[in-house]
Biopython code that builds the backbone (N, CA, C, O; Angstrom):
import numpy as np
from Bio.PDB.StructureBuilder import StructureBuilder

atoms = [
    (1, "UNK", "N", (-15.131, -12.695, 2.179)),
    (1, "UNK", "CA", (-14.470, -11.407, 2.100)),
    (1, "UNK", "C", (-12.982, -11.619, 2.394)),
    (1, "UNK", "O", (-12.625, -12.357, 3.312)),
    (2, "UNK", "N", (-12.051, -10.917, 1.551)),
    (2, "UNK", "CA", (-10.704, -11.453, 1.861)),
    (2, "UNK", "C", (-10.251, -9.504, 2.262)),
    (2, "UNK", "O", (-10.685, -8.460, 1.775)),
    (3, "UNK", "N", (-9.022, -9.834, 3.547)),
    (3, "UNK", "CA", (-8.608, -8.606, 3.609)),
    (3, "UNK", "C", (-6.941, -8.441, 3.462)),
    (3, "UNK", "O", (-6.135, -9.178, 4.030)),
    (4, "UNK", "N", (-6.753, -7.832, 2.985)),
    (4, "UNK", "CA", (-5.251, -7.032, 2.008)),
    (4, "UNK", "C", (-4.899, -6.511, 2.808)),
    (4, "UNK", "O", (-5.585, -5.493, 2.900)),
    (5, "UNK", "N", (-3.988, -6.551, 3.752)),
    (5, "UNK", "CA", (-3.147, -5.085, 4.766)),
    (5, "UNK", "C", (-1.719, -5.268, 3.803)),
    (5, "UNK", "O", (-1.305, -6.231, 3.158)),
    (6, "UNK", "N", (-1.202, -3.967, 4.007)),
    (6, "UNK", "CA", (0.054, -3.880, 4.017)),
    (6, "UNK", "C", (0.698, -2.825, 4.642)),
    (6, "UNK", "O", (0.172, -1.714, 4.574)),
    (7, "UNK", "N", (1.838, -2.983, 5.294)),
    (7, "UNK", "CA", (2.633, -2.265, 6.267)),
    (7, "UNK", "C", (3.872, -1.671, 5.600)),
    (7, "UNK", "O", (4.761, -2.507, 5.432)),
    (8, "UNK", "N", (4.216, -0.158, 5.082)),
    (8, "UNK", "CA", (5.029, -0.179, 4.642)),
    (8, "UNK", "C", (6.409, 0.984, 5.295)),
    (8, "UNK", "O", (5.907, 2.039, 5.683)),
    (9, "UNK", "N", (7.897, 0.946, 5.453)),
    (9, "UNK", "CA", (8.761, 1.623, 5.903)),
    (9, "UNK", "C", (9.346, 2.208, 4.623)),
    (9, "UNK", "O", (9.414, 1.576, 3.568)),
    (10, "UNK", "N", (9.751, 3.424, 4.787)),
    (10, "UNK", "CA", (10.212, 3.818, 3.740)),
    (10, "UNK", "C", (11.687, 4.819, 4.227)),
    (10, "UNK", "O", (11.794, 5.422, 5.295)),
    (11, "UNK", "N", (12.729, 4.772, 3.102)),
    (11, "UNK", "CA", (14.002, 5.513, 3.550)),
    (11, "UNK", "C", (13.923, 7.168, 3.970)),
    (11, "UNK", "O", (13.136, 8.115, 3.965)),
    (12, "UNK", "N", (14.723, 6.963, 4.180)),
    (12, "UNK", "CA", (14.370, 8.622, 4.901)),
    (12, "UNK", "C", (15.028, 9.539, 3.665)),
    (12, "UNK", "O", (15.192, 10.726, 3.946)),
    (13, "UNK", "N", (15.347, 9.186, 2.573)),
    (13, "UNK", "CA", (15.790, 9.836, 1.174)),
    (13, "UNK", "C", (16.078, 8.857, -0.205)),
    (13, "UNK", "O", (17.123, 8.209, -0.263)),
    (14, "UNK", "N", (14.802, 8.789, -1.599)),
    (14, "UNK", "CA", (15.043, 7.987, -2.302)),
    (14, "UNK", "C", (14.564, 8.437, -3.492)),
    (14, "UNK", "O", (13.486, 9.007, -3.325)),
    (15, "UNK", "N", (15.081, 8.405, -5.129)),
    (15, "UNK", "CA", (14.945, 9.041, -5.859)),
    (15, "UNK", "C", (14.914, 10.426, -5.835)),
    (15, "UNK", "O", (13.979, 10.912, -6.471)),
    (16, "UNK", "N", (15.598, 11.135, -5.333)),
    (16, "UNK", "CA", (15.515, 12.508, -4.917)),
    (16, "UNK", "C", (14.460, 12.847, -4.296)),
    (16, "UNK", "O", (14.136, 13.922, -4.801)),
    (17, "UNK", "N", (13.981, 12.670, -3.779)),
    (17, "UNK", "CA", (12.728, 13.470, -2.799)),
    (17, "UNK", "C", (12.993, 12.116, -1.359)),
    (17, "UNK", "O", (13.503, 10.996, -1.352)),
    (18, "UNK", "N", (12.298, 13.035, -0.240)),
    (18, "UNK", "CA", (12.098, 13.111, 1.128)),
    (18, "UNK", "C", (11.273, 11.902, 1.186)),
    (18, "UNK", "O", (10.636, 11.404, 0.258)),
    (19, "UNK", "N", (11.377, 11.453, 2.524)),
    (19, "UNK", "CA", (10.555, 10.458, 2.870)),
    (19, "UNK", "C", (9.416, 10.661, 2.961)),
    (19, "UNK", "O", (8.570, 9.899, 2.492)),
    (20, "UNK", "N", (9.053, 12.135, 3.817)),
    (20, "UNK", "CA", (7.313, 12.340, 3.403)),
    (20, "UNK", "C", (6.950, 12.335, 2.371)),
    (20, "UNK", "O", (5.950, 11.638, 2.198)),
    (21, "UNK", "N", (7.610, 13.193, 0.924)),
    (21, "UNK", "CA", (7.286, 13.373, -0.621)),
    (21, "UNK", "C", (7.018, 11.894, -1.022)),
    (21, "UNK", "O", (6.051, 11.752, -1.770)),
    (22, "UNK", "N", (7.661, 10.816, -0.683)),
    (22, "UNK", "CA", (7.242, 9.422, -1.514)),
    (22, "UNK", "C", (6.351, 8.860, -0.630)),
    (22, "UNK", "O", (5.778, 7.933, -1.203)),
    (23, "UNK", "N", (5.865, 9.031, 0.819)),
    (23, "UNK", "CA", (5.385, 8.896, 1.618)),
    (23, "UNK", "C", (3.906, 9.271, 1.056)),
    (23, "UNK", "O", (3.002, 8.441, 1.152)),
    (24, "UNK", "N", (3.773, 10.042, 0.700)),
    (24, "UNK", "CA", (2.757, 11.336, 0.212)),
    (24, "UNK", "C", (2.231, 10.493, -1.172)),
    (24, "UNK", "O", (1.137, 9.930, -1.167)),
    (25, "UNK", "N", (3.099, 10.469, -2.315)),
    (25, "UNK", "CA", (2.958, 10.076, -3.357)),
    (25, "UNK", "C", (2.159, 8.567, -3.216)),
    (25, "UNK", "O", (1.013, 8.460, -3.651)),
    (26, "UNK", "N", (2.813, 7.485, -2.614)),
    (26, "UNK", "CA", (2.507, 5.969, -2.668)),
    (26, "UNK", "C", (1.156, 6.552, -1.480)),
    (26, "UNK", "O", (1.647, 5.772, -0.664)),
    (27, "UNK", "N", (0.532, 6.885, -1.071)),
    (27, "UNK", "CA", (-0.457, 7.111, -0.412)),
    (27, "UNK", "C", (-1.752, 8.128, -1.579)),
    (27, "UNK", "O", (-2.967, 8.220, -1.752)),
    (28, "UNK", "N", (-0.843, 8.529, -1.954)),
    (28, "UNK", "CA", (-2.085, 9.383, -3.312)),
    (28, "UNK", "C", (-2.421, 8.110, -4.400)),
    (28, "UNK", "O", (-3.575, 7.800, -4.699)),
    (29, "UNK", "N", (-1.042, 7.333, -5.014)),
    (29, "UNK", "CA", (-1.159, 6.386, -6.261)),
    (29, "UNK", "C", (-2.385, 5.633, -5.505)),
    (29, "UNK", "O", (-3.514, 6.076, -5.715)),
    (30, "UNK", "N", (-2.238, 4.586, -4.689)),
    (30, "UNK", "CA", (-3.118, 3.700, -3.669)),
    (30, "UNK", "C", (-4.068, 4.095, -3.702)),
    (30, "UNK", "O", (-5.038, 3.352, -3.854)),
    (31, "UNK", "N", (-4.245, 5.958, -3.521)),
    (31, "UNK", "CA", (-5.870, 6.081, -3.289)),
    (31, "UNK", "C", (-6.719, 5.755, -4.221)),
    (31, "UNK", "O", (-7.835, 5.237, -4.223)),
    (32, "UNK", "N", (-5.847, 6.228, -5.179)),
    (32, "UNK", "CA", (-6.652, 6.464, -7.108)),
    (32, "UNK", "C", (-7.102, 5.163, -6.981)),
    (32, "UNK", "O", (-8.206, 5.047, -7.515)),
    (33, "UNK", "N", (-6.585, 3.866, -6.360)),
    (33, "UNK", "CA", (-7.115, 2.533, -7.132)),
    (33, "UNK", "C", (-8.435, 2.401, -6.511)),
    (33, "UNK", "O", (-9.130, 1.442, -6.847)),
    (34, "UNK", "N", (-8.947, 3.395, -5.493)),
    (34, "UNK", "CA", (-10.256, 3.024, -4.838)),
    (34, "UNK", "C", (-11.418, 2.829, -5.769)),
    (34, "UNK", "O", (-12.394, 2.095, -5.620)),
    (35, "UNK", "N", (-11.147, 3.551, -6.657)),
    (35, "UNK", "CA", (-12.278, 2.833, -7.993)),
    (35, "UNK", "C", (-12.212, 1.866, -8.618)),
    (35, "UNK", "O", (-13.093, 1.807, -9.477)),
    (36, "UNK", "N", (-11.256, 0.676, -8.575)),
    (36, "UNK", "CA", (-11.578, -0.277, -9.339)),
    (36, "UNK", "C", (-12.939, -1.221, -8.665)),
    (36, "UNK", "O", (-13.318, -1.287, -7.495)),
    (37, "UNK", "N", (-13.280, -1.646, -9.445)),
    (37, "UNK", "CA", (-14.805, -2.485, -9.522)),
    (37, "UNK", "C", (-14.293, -3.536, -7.916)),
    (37, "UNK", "O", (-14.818, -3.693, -6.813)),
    (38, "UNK", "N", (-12.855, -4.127, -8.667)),
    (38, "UNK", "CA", (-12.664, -5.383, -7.384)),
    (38, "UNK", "C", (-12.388, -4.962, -5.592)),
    (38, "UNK", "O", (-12.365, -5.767, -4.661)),
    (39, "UNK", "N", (-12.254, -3.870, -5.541)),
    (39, "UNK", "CA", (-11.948, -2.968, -4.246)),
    (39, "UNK", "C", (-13.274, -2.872, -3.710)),
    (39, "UNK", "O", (-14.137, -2.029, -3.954)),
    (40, "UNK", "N", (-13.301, -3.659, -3.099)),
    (40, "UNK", "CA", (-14.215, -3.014, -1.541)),
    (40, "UNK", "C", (-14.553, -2.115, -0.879)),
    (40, "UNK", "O", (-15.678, -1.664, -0.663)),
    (41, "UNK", "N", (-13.260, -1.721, -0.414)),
    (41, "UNK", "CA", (-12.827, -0.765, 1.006)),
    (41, "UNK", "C", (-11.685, -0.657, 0.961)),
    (41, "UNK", "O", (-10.868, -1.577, 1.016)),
    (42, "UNK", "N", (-11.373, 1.028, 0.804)),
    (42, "UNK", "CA", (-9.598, 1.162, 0.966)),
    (42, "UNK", "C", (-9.293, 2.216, 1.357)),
    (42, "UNK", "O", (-9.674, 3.265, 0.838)),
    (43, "UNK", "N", (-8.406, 2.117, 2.534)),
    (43, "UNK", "CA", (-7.785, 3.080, 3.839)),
    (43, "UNK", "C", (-6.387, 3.035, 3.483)),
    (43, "UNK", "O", (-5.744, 1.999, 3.311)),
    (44, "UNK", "N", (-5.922, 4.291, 3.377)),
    (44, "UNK", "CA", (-4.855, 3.992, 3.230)),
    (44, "UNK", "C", (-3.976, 5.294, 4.455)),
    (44, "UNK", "O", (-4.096, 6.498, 4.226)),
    (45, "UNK", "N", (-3.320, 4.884, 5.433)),
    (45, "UNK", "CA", (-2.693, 5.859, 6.462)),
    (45, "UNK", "C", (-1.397, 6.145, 6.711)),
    (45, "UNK", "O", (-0.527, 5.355, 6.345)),
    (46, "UNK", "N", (-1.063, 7.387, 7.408)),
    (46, "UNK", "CA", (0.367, 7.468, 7.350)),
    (46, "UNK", "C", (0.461, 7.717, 9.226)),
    (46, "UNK", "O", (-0.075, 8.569, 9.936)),
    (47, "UNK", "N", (0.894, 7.174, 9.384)),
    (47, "UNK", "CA", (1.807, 6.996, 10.851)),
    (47, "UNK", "C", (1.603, 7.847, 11.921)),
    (47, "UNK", "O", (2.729, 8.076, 12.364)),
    (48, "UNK", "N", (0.841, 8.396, 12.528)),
    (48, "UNK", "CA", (0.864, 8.998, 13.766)),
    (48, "UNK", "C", (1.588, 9.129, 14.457)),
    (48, "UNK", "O", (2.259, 10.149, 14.616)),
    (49, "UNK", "N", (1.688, 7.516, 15.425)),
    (49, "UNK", "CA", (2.528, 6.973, 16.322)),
    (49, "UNK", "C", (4.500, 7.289, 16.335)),
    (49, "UNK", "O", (4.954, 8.125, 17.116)),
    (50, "UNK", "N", (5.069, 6.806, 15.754)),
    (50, "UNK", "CA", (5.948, 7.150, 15.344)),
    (50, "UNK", "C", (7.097, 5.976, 16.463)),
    (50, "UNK", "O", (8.282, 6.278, 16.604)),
    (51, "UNK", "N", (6.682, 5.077, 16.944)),
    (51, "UNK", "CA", (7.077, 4.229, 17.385)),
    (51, "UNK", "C", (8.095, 3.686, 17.524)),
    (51, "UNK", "O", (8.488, 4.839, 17.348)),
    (52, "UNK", "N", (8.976, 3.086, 17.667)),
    (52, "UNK", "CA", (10.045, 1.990, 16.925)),
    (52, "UNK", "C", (9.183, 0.803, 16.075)),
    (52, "UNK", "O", (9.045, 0.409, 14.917)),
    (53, "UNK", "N", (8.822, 0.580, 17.097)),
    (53, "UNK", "CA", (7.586, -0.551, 16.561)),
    (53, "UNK", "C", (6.826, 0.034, 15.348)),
    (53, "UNK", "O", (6.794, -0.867, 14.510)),
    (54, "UNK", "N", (6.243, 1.057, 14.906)),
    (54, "UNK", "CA", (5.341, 1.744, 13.837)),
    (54, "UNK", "C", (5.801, 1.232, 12.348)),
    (54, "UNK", "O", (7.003, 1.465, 12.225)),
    (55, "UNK", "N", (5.494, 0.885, 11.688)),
    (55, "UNK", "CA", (5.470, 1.297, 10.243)),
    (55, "UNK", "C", (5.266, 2.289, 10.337)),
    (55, "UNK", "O", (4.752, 2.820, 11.321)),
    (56, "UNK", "N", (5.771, 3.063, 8.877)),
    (56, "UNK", "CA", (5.443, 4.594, 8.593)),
    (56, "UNK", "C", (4.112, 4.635, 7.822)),
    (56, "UNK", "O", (3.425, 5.544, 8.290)),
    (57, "UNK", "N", (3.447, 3.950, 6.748)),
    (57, "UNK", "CA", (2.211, 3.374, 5.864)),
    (57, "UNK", "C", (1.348, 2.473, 6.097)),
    (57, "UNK", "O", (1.819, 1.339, 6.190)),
    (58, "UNK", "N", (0.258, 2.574, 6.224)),
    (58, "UNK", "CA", (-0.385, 1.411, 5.730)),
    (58, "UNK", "C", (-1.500, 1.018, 4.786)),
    (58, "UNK", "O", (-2.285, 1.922, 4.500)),
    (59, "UNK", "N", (-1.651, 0.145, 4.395)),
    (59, "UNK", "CA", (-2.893, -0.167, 3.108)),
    (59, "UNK", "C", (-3.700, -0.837, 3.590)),
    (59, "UNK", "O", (-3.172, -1.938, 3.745)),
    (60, "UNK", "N", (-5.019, -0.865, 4.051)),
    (60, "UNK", "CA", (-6.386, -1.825, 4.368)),
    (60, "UNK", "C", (-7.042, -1.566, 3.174)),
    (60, "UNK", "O", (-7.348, -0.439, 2.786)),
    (61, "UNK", "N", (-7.326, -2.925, 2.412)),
    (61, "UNK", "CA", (-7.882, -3.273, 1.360)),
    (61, "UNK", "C", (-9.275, -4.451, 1.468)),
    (61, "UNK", "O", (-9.031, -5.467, 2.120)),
    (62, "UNK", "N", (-10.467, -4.345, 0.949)),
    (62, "UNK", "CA", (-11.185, -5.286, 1.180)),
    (62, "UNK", "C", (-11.413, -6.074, -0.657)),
    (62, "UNK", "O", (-11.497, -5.476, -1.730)),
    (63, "UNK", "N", (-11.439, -6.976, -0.487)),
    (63, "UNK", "CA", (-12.143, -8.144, -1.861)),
    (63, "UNK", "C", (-13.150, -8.753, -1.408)),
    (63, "UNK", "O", (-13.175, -9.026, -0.208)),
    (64, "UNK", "N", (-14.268, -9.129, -2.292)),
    (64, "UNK", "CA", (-15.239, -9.982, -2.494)),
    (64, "UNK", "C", (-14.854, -11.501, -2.489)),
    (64, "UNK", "O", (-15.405, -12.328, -1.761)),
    (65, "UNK", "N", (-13.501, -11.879, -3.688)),
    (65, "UNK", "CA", (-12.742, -12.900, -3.543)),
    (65, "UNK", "C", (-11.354, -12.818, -3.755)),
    (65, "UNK", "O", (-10.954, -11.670, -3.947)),
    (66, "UNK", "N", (-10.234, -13.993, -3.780)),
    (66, "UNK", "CA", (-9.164, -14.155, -4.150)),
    (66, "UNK", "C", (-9.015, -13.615, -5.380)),
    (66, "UNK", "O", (-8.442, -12.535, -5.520)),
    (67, "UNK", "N", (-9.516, -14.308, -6.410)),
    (67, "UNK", "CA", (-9.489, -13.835, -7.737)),
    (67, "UNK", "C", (-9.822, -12.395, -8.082)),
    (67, "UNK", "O", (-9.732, -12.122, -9.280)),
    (68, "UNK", "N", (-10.215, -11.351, -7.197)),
    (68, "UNK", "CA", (-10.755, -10.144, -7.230)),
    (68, "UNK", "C", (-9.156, -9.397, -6.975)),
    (68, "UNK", "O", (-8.597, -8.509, -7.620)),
    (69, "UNK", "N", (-8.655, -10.265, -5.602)),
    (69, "UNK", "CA", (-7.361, -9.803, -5.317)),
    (69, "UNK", "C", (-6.249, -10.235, -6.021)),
    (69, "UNK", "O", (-5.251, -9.536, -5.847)),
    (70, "UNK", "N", (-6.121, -11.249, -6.817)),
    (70, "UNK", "CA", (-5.338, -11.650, -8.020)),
    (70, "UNK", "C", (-5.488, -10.848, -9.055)),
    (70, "UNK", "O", (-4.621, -10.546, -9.875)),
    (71, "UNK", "N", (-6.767, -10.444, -9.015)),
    (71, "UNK", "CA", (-6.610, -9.454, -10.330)),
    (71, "UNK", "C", (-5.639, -7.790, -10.034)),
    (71, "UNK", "O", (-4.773, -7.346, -10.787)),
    (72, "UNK", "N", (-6.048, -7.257, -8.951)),
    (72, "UNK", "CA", (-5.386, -6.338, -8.424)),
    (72, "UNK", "C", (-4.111, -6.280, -8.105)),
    (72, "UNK", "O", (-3.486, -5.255, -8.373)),
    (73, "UNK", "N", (-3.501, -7.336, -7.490)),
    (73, "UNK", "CA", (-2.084, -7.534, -7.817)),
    (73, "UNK", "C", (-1.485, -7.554, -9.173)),
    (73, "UNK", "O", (-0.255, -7.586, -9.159)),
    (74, "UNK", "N", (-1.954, -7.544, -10.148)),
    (74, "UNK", "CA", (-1.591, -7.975, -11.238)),
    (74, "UNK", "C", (-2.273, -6.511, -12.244)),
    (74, "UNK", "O", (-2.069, -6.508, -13.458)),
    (75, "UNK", "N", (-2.803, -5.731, -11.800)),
    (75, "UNK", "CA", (-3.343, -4.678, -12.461)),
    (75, "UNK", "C", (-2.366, -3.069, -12.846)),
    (75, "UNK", "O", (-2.389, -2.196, -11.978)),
    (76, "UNK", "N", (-1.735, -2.864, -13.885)),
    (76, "UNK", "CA", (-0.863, -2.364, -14.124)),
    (76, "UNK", "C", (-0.982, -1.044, -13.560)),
    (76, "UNK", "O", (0.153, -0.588, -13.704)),
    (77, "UNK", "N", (-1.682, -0.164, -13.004)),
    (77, "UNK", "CA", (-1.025, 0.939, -12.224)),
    (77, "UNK", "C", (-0.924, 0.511, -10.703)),
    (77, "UNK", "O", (-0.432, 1.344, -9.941)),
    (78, "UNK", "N", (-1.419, -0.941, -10.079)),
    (78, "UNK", "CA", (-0.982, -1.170, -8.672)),
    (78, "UNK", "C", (0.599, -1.995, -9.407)),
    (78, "UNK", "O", (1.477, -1.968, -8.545)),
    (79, "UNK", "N", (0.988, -2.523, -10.439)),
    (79, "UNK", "CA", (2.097, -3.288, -10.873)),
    (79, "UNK", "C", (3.390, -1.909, -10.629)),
    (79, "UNK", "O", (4.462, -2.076, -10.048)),
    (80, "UNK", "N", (3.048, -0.980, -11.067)),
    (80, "UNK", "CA", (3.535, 0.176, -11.109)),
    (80, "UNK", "C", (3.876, 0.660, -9.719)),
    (80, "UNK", "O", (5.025, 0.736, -9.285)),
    (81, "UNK", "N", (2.956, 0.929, -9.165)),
    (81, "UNK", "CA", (3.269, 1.134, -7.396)),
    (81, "UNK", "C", (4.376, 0.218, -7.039)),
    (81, "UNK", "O", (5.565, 0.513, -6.914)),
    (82, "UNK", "N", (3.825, -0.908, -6.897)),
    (82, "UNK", "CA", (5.020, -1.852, -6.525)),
    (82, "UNK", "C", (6.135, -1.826, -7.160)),
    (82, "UNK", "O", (6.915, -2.390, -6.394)),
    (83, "UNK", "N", (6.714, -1.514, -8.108)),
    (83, "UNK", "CA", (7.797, -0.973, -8.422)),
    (83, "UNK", "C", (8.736, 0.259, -7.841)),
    (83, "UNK", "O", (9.953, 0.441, -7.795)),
    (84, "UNK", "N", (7.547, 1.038, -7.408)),
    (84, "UNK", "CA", (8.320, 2.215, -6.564)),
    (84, "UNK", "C", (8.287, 2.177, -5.593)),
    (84, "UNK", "O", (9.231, 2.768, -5.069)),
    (85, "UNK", "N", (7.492, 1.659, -4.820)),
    (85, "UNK", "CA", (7.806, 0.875, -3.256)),
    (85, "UNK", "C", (9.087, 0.094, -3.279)),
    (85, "UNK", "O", (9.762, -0.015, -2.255)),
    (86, "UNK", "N", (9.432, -0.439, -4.390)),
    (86, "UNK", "CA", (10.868, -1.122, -4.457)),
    (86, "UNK", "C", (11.903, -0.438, -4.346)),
    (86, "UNK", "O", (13.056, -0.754, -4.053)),
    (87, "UNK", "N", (11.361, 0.669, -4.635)),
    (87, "UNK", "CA", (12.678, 1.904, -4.553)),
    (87, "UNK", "C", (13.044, 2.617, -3.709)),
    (87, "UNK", "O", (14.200, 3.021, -3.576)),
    (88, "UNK", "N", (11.798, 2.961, -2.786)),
    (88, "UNK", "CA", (11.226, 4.179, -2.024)),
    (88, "UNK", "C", (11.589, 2.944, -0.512)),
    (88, "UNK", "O", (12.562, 3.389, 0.098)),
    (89, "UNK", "N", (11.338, 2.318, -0.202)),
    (89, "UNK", "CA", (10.880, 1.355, 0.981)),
    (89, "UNK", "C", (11.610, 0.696, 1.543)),
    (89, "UNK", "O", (11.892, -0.187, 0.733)),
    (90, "UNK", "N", (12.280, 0.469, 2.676)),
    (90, "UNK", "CA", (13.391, -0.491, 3.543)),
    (90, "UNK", "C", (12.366, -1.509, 3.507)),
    (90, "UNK", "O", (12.943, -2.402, 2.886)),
    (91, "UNK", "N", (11.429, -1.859, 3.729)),
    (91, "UNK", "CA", (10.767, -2.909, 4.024)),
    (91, "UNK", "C", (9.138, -2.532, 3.898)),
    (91, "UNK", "O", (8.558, -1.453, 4.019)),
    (92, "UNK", "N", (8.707, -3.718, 3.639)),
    (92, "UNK", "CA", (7.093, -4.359, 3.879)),
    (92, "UNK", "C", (6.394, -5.541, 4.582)),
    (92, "UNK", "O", (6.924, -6.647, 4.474)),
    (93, "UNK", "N", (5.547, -5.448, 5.109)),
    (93, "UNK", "CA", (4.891, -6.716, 5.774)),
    (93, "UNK", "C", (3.203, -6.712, 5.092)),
    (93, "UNK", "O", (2.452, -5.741, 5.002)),
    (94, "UNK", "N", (3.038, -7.629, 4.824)),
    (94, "UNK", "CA", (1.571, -8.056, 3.701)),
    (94, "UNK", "C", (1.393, -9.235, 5.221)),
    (94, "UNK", "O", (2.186, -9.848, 5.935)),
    (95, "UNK", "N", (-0.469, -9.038, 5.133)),
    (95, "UNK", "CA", (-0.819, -10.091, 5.538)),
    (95, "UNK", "C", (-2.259, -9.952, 5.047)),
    (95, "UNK", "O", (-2.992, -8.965, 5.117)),
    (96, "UNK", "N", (-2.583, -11.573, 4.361)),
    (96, "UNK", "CA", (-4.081, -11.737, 3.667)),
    (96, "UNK", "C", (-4.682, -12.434, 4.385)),
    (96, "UNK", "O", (-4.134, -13.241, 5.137)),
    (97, "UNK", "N", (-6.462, -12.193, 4.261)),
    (97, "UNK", "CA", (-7.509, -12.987, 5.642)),
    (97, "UNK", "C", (-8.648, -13.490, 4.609)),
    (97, "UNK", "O", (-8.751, -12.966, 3.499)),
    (98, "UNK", "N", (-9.387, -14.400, 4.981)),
    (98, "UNK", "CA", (-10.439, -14.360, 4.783)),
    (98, "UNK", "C", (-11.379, -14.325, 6.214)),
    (98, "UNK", "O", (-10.926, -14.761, 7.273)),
    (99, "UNK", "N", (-12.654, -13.785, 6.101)),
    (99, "UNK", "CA", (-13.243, -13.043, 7.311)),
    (99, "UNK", "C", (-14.797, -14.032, 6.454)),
    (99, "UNK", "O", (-15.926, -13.945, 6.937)),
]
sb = StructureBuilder()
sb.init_structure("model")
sb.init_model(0)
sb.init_chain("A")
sb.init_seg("    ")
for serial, (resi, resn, name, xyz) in enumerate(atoms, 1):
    if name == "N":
        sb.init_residue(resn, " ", resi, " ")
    sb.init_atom(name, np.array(xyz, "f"), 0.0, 1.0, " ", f" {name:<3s}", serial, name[0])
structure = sb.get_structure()
């Protein structure tokens, strides 16, 4: 089983809308992918805490294998996300497991 996190910060104003509005959005796109066949398990949360330390996002993703998660990286409406996380986002932290 391999696991997918990702941690994401986002600007506090980008493409015209608010940090919650893209906040909101990249948390709706993410959800939709819960149906692909290669997805496991997928949580996707927005920030409680509010920390210094906090990310504002995060993504818990589960795979069967690598190649399950190669395919998903590479699957054109998550290709798409990542494009607007490029826009929307000061930063990200990814970390992959096998369990």
């Amino acid at each position: 089983m391999i696991k997918h996190i990702v941690f994401f910060n986002f600007k506090d104003e980008a493409l015209g809308k608010t940090k919650k509005e893209n906040m909101e959005k990249v948390k709706k796109d993410l959800e939709a992918l819960a149906s692909m066949e290669q997805i496991k398990a997928l949580e996707v949360g927005i920030d409680i805490n509010g920390s210094e330390r906090a990310y504002d996002l995060s993504l818990y993703t589960e795979f069967e294998t690598m190649a399950d998660l190669d395919f998903y990286q590479d699957y054109g409406p998550h290709v798409d996300i990542k494009h607007f996380v490029r826009e929307v986002c000061t930063g990200t932290a990814v970390v992959d497991y096998e369990v």
